[in-house]
C-alpha positions as CSV (number, residue, x, y, z in Angstrom):
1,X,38.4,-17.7,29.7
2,X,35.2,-19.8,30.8
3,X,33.4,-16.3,32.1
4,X,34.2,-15.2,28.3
5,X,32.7,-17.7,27.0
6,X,29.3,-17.3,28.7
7,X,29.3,-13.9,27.8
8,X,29.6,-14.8,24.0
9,X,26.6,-13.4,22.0
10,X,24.3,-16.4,20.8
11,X,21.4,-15.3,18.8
12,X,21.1,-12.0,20.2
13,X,21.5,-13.2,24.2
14,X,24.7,-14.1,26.1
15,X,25.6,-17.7,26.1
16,X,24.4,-18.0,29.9
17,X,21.2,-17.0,29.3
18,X,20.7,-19.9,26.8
19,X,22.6,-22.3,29.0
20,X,20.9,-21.9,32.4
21,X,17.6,-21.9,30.9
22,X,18.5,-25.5,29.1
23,X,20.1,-26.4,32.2
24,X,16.6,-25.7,34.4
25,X,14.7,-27.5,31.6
26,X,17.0,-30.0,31.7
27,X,16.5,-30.1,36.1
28,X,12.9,-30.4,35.4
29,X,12.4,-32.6,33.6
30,X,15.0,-35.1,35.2
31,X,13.2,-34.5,38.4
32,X,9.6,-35.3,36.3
33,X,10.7,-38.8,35.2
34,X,13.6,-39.6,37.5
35,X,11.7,-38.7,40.8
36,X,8.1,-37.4,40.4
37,X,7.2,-40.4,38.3
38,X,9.9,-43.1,38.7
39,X,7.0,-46.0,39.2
40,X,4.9,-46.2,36.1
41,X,1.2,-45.9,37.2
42,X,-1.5,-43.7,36.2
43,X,-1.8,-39.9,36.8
44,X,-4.5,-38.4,38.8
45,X,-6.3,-35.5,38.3
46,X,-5.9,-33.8,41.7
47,X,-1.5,-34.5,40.4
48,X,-2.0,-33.8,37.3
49,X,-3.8,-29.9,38.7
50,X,-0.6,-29.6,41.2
51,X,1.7,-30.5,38.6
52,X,0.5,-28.4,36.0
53,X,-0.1,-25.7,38.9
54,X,3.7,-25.7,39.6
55,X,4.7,-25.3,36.0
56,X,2.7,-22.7,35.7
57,X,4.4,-20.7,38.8
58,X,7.8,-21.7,37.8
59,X,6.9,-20.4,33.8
60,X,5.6,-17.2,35.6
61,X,8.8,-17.1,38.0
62,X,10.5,-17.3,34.3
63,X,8.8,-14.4,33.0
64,X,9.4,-12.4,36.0
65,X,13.1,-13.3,35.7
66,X,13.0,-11.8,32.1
67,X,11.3,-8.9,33.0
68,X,14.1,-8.1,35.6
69,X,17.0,-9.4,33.5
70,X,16.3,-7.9,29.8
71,X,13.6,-5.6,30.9
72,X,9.7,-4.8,31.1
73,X,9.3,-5.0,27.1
74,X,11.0,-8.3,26.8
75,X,8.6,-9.5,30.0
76,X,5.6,-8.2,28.9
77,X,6.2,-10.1,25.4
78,X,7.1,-13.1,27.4
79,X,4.0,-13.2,29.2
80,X,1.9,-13.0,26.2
81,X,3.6,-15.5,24.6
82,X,3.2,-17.8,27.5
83,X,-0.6,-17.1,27.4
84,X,-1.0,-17.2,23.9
85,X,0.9,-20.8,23.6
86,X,-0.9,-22.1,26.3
87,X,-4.5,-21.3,24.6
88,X,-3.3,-22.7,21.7
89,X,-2.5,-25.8,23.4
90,X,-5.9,-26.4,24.2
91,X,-6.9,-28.3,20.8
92,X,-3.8,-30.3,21.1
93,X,-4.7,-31.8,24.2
94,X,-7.6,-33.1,22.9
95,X,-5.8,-34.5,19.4
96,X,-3.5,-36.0,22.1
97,X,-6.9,-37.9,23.7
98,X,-7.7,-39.0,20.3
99,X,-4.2,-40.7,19.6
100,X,-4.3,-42.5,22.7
101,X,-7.5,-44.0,22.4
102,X,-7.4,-45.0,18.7
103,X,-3.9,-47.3,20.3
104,X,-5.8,-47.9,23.6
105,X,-3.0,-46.7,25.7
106,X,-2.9,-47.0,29.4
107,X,-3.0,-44.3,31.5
108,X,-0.2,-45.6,33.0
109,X,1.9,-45.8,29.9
110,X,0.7,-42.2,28.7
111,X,2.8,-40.5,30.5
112,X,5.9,-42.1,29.3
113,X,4.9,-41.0,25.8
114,X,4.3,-37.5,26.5
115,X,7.8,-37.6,28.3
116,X,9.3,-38.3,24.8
117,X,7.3,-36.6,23.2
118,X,8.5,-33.3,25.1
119,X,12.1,-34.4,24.1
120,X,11.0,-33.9,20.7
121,X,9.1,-30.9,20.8
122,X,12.3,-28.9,22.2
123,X,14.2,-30.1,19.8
124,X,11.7,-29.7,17.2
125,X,10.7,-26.0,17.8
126,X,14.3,-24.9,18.3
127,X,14.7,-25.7,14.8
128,X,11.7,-24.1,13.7
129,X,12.0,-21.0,15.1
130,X,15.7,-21.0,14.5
131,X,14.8,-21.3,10.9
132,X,12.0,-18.0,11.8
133,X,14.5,-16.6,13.2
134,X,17.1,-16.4,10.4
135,X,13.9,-16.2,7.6
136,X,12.5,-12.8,9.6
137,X,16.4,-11.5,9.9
138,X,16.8,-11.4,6.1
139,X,13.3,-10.9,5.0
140,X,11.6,-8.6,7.3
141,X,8.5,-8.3,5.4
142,X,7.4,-12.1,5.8
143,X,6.3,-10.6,9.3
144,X,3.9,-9.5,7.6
145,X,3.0,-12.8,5.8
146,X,3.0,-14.0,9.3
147,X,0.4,-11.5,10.4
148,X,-1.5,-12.1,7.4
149,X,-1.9,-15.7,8.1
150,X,-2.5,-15.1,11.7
151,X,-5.7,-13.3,10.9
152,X,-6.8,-15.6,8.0
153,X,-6.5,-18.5,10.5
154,X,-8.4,-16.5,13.7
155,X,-10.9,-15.5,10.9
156,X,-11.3,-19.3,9.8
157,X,-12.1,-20.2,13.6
158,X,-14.7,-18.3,13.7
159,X,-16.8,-18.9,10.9
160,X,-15.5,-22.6,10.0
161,X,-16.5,-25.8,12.1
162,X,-14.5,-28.2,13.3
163,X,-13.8,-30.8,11.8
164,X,-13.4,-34.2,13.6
165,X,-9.9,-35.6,13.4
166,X,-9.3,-39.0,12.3
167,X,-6.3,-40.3,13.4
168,X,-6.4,-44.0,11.6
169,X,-6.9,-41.4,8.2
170,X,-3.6,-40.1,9.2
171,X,-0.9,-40.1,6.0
172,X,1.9,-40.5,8.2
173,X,0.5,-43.7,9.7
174,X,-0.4,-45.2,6.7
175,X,3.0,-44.2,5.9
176,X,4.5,-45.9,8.5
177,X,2.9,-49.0,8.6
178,X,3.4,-50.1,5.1
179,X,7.1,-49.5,5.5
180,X,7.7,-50.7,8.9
181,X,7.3,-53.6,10.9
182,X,4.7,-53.0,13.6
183,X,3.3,-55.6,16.4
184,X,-0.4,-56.4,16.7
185,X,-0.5,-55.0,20.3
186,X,1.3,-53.2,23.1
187,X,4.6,-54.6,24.6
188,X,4.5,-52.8,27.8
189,X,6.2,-49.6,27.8
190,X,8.7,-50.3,25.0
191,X,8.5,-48.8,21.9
192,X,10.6,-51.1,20.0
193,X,11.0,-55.1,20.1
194,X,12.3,-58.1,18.4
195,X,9.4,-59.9,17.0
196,X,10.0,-63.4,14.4
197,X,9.3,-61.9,10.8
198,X,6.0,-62.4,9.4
199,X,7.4,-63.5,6.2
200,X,10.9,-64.7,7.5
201,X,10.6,-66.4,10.9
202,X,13.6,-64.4,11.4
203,X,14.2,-62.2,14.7
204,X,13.7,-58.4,13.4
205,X,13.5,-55.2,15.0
206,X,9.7,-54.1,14.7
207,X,8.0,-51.2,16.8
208,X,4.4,-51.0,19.0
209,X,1.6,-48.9,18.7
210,X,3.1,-47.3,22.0
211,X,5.8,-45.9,19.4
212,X,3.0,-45.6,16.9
213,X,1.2,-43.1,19.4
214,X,4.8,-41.2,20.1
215,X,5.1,-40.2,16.7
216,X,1.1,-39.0,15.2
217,X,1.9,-36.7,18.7
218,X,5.5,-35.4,16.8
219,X,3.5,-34.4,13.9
220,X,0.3,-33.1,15.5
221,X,2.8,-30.8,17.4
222,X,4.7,-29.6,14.0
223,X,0.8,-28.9,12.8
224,X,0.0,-26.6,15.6
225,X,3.2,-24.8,15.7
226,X,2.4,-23.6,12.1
227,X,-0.1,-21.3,14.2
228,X,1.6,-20.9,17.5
229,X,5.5,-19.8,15.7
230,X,3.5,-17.2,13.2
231,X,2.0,-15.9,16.4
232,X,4.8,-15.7,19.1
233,X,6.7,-13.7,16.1
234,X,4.2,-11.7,15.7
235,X,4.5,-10.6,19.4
236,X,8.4,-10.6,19.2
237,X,11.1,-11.2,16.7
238,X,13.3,-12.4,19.8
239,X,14.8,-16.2,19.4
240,X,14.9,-16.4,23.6
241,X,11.3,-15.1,24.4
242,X,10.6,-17.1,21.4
243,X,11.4,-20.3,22.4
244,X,12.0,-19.8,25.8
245,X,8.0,-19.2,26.7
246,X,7.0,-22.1,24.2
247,X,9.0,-24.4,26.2
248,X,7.7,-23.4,29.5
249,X,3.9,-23.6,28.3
250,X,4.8,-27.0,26.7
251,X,6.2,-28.1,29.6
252,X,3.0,-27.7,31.4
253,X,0.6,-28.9,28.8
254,X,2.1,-32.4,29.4
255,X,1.4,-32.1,33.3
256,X,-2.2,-30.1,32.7
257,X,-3.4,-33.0,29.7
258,X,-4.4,-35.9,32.9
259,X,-6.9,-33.3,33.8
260,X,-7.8,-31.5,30.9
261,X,-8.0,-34.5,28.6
262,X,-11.5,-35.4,30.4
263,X,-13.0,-31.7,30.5
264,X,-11.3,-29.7,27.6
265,X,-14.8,-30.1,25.7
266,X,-16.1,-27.8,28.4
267,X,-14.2,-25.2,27.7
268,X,-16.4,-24.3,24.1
269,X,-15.7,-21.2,23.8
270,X,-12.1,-20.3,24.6
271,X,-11.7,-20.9,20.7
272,X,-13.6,-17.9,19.6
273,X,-11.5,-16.4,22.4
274,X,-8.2,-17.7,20.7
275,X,-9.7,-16.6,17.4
276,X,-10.3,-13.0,18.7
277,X,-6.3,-13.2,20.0
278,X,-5.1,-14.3,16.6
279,X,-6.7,-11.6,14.6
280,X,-5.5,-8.8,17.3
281,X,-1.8,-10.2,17.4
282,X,-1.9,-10.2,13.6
283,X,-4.0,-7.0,13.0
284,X,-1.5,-5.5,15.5
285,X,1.3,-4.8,12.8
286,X,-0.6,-3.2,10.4
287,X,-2.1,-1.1,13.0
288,X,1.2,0.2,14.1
289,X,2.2,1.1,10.5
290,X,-1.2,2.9,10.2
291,X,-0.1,5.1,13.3
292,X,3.2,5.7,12.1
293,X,4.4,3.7,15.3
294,X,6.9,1.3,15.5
295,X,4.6,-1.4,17.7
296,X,2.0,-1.0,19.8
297,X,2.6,-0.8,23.7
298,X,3.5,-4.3,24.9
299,X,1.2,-3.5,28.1
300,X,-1.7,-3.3,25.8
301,X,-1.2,-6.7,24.1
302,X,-1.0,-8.1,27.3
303,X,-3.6,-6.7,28.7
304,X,-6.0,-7.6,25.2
305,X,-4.4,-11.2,25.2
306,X,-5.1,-12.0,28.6
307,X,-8.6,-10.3,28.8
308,X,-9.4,-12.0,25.8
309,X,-8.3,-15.5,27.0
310,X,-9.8,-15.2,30.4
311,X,-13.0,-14.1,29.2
312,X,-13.4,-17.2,26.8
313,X,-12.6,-19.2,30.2
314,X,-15.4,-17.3,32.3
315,X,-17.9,-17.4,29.6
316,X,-17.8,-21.3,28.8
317,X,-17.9,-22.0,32.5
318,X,-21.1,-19.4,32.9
319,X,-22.7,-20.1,29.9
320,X,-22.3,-24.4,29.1
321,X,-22.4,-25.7,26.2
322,X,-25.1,-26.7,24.6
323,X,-23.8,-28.8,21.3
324,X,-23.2,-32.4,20.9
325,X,-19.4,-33.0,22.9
326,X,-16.8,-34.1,20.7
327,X,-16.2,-37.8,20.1
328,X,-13.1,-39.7,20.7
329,X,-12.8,-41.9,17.6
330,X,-12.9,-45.7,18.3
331,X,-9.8,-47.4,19.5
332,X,-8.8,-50.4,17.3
333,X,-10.6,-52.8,19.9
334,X,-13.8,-50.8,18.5
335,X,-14.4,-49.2,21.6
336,X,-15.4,-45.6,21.6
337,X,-14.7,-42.9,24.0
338,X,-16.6,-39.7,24.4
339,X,-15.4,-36.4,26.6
340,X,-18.0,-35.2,29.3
């Protein structure tokens, strides 16, 4: 009866194939907070590489399991997910920077947040791509709205600048501070405490800029999954290589931040990179309806995704730079922070 039940078909995959991969997500991520980082202190960047180094492996070991298990197609589409997620991840991890400094949150309280803030992106992009999922299923041509957008957004890269992001002009702060009771500073790692009422005197629940920081990093991650779920669908329509390699890269970005947080400025011109990427993996529909085909080889959007990637990479570390770095805005002790 049990083995029947794993073999039940859950959004296109048996159950086990959902369950072991929760269940290894689950492991990890235990091991992260309940082992690797039981005392709270500060990540270093020579960790924060090996971490991020093993994530990467173990996401790779992932794609080579899918490759074996469902087959080179379903790999292959895996892989570029993986890559493409990852690259996209890039600007997140500074927005991340940004959010921390505006609170002025320890280092050694940072990785608490991100923790948490992994919780919520798992639960978060299962929903939207569930909701991709079952929007593609009944409406097949919004894949090509998807496409369209992808290449309207690579396009903007490329010719708009960016814009600095101002995380104390953020809606959903403002939001949340008129409605909620919030403390004047940190309280350690807790995000919520009781405080005496301003008005009252009265013991009340309030929460700290430690929770504050928590949520901005929820919403920035719905805001870059409007470009990263378009894309991964425009790769595959499969819920598992869908959400299975946006977990994995995820995972990793939280590890991989410690380091990059400090250097991502240096890496210039992986956007135009990303930009090329977006444009291909939405150009790459239209193409194959052009050609009568039914999709492009997946061994050639690999091949682009990951030449195009790695050649942003070799070309910011070859060629620097040469525009003012990005700013960190100042923290709300005034202080500013700049990236190298």
């Amino acid at each position: 009866m049990e083995s029947s039940m794993l073999s039940v078909d859950w959004l296109g995959k048996p159950a086990w194939l959902w369950l072991g991969f929760l269940g290894l997500v689950a492991g990890l991520l235990a091991l992260d907070l309940g082992v690797l980082h039981r005392e709270r202190r500060a990540i270093g960047v020579r960790e924060s590489l090996a971490t991020s180094a093993l994530y990467i492996v173990l996401g790779l070991g992932f794609g080579a399991f899918v490759w074996w298990q469902l087959g080179p197609d379903a790999g292959m589409a895996y892989l570029t997910g993986f890559a493409v997620e990852k690259a996209l991840a890039m600007d997140n991890v500074f927005v991340i920077a940004m959010i921390f400094a505006y609170f002025a949150i320890p280092r050694a309280f940072q990785h608490r947040v991100l923790f948490w803030g992994i919780l919520g992106v798992l639960v978060l992009r299962a929903i939207m791509i569930g909701l991709g999922a079952a929007i593609v299923a009944n409406f097949a041509w919004m894949l090509y709205v998807f496409a369209a957008f992808l290449i309207a957004t690579g396009v903007k890269m490329l010719v708009v600048k960016d814009r600095p992001y101002d995380v104390g002009a953020n809606p959903v702060l403002a939001f949340v501070r008129r409605r909620l009771a919030v403390t004047d500073g940190l309280q350690g790692e807790r995000f919520f405490v009781r405080q005496p009422d301003r008005t009252t005197g009265e013991p009340a629940w309030h929460i700290t800029p430690l929770f504050l920081a928590l949520l901005l990093i929820e919403v920035a991650d719905i805001i870059f999954a409007v470009d990263s779920v378009p894309a991964i669908f425009a790769i595959t329509t499969d819920p598992y290589i869908i959400y299975t390699s946006n977990i994995f890269a995820i995972l990793g970005l939280r590890a991989l931040y410690f380091a990059l947080a400090a250097m991502v400025d240096r890496f210039h011109y992986l956007k135009y990179a990303l930009a090329a990427v977006l444009v291909f993996i939405g150009s790459k529909i239209f193409i194959a309806d052009l050609l009568a085909i039914d999709k492009l080889p997946p061994a050639l959007s690999l091949g682009v995704t990951f030449g195009l990637l790695l050649g942003g990479v070799v070309w910011s570390v070859v060629v620097p730079h040469r525009g003012s770095p990005r700013t960190i805005p100042a923290d709300r002790t005034g202080r500013e922070v700049r990236t190298p």
